[in-house]
C-alpha positions in Angstrom: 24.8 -6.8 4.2 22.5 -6.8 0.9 21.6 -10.8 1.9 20.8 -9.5 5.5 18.6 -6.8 4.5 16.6 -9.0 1.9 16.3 -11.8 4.7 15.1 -9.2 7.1 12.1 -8.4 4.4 10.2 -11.7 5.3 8.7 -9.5 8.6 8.0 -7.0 6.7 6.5 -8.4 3.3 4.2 -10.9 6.1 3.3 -7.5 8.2 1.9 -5.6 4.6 -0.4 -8.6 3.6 -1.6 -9.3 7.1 -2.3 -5.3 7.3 -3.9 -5.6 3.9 -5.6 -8.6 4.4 -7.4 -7.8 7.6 -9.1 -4.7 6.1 -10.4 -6.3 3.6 -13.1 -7.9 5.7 -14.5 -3.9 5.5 -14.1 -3.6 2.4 -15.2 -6.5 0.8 -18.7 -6.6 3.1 -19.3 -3.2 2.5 -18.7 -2.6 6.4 -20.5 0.6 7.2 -17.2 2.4 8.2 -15.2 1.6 4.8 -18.1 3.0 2.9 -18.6 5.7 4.5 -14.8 6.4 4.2 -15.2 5.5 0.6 -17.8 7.7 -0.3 -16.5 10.6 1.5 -13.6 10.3 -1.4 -15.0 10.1 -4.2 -18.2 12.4 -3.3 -14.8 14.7 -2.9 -13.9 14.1 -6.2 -17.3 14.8 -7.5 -17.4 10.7 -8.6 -21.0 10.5 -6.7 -22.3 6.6 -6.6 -18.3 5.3 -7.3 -18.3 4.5 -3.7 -18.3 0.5 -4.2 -16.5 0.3 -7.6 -13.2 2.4 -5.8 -14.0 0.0 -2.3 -13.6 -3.2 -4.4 -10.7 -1.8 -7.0 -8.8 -0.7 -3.7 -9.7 -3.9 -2.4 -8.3 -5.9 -5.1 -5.1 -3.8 -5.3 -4.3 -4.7 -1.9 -5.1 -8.4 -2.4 -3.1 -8.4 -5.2 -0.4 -6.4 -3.4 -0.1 -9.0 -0.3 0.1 -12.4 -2.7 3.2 -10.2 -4.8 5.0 -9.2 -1.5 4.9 -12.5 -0.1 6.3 -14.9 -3.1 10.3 -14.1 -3.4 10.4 -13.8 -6.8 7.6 -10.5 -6.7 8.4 -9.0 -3.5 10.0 -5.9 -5.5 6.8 -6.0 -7.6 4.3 -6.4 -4.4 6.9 -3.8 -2.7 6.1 -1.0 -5.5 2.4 -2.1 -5.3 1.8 -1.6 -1.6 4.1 1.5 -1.7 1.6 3.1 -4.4 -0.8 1.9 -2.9 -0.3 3.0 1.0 1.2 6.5 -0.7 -2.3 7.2 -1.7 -4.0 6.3 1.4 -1.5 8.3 3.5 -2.1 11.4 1.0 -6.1 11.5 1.9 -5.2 10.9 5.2 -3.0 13.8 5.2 -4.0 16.5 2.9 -7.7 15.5 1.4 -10.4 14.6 3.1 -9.6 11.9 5.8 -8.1 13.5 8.8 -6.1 11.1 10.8 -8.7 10.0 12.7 -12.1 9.3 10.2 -12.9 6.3 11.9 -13.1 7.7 15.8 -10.6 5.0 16.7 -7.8 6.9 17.9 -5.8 7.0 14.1 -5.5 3.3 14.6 -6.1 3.4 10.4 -3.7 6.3 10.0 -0.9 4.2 12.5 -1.4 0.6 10.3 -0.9 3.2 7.0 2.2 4.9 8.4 3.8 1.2 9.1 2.9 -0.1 6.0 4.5 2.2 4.0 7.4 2.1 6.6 7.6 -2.0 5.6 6.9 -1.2 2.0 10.2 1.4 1.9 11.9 -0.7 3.9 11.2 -3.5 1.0 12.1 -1.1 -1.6 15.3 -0.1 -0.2 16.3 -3.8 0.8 15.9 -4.3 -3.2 17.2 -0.9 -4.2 19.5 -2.0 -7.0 16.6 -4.4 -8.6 14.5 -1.5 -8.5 16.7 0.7 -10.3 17.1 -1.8 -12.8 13.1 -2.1 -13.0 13.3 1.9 -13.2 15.4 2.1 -15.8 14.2 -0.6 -17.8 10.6 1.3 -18.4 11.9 5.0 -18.3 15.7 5.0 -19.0 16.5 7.1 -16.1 19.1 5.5 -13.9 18.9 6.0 -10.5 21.8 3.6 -9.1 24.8 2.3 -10.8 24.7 -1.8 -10.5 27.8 -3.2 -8.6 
């Protein structure tokens, strides 16, 4: 079942970096839209003029994200990256200052957030037992016992 699961993460590692990937075009041309977003959160956080640093560091994180999720041997790693990542987004979506819709497009951006973390748990949880290992290697805590 474990082989079946990892197998079934190629759709979903290939669905986080083309996600990722196509918003970067806004981010990295400083698309009127993902600035606007952008400064709304850090002008929130009282970071006035961090609009393009926080753009390009999101940008990178996601860049860096897609290439991890899509190579085998770093899909845990790129998994855990676009988790954190997409955790974030869906937070400021939720709870500070986004609103599900921010862009007037009908929460299309809230709806691609909501599946990538769906694709990014489901990566996680394909991997569980590497993760735990990963988990308990930097913190000690064990979360599942290896078979």
């Amino acid at each position: 079942m474990d082989r079946i699961l990892k197998a079934l993460t190629w759709p979903a590692a290939l669905f986080i970096a083309y996600i990722f990937l196509w918003y970067e075009q806004y981010k990295l041309t400083g698309d009127p839209g993902s600035v606007a977003l952008f400064t709304l959160l850090t002008d929130g956080f009282g970071l006035h003029g961090f609009e393009k640093p926080m753009r390009l560091g999101v940008a990178s994180a996601e860049i860096t994200a897609s290439i991890l999720v899509v190579l085998p041997w770093t899909r845990i790693y790129g998994g855990l990256l676009a988790f954190a990542i997409i955790s974030g987004a869906l937070f400021f979506h939720l709870v500070y200052p986004l609103g599900i819709d921010p862009l007037d497009d009908g929460g299309q951006l809230f709806r691609h957030a909501c599946e990538v973390w769906l694709c990014a748990t489901f990566v996680l949880l394909a991997y569980r037992l590497e993760v735990s290992t990963i988990i308990y290697r930097f913190t000690g805590i064990r979360l599942l016992k290896s078979v």
